[in-house]
N, C-alpha and C positions, 0 to 999 in steps of 0.2 A: 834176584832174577832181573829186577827192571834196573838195576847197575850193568850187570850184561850186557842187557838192547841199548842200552844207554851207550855205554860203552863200542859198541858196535856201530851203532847210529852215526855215531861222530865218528868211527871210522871209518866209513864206508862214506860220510858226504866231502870226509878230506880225502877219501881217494876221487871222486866225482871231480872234484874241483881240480884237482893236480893231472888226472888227466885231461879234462876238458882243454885245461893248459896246454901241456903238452903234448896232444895226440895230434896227428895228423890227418885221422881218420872221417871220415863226413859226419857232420851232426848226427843226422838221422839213426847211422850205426853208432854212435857212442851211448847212444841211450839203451840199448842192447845189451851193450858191453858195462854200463855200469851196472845196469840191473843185473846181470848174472854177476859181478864182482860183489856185490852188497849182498847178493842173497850167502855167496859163500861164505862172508865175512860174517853175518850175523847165522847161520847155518855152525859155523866151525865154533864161535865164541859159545853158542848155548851148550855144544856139545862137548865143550872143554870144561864147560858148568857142571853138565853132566857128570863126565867122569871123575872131577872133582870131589865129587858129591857119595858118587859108590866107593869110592876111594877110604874118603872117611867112615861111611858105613862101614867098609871091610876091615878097617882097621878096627871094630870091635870082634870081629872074628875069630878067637884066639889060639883056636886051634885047630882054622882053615879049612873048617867041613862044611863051610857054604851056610850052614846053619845055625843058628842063634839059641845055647842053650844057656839052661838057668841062672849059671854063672856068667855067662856072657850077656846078659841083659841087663842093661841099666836106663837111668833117667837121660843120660847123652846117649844112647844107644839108641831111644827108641825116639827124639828127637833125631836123631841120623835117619833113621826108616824114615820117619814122617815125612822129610825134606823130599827122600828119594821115591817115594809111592805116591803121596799128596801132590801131585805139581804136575796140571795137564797142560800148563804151558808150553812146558818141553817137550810135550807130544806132540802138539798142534803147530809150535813153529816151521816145520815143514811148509802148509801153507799161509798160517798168519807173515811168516818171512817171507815171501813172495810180494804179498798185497804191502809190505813195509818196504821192501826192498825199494816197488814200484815210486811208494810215495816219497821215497829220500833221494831217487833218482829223479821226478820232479821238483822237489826242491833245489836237489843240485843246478839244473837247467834252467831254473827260473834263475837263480843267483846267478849263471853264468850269465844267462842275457841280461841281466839290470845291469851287474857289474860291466860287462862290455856298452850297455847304453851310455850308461855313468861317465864311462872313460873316450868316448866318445864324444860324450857334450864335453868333457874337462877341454880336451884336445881345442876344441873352434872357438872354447872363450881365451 
């Protein structure tokens, strides 16, 4: 799971940066704009986790009645449950993604303004 946000994380501060690039839009609204783009982006990637996850659970399934009988039970079968029941992470990111989103879009904005200070002092030496 924390390879996911992880994953997510750096997507969402390399979209930050490439627009802050290239938008034309006013500061003020870009910070809007990337906080909803990050929350998607780490939103979509958990839930791609998700279905990942049921996925393999259902693939102990074997004969598609939703329900897990004798024979279809094993030691990876119920490490498969585990992953999929045990994990209130992927409940919670609804709002934990939000408050994440927020802080990767202040990161982004902080980088943007040093980097634009930076290249700014390069420029007058």
């Amino acid at each position: 799971m924390s390879l996911i946000l992880l994953i997510t994380n750096v997507l969402s501060i390399g979209f930050g940066l490439y627009y802050l690039k290239t938008s034309k839009i006013k500061f003020r609204y870009s910070f809007f704009i990337i906080i909803f783009i990050s929350y998607l982006i780490i939103i979509a990637g958990v839930n791609i986790y998700d279905i990942y996850l049921t996925m393999n659970l259902n693939s102990f399934d074997i004969n598609g009645d939703g329900m897990f009988t004798g024979s279809e039970v094993s030691i990876q079968q119920e490490k498969a449950l585990n992953l999929v029941v045990n994990d209130s992470g992927r409940n919670m990111i609804y709002f934990t993604g939000l408050v994440n989103a927020i802080l990767i879009t202040l990161l982004v904005l902080l980088m943007h303004v040093i980097s634009n200070y930076i290249f700014r002092f390069l420029r007058k030496v």
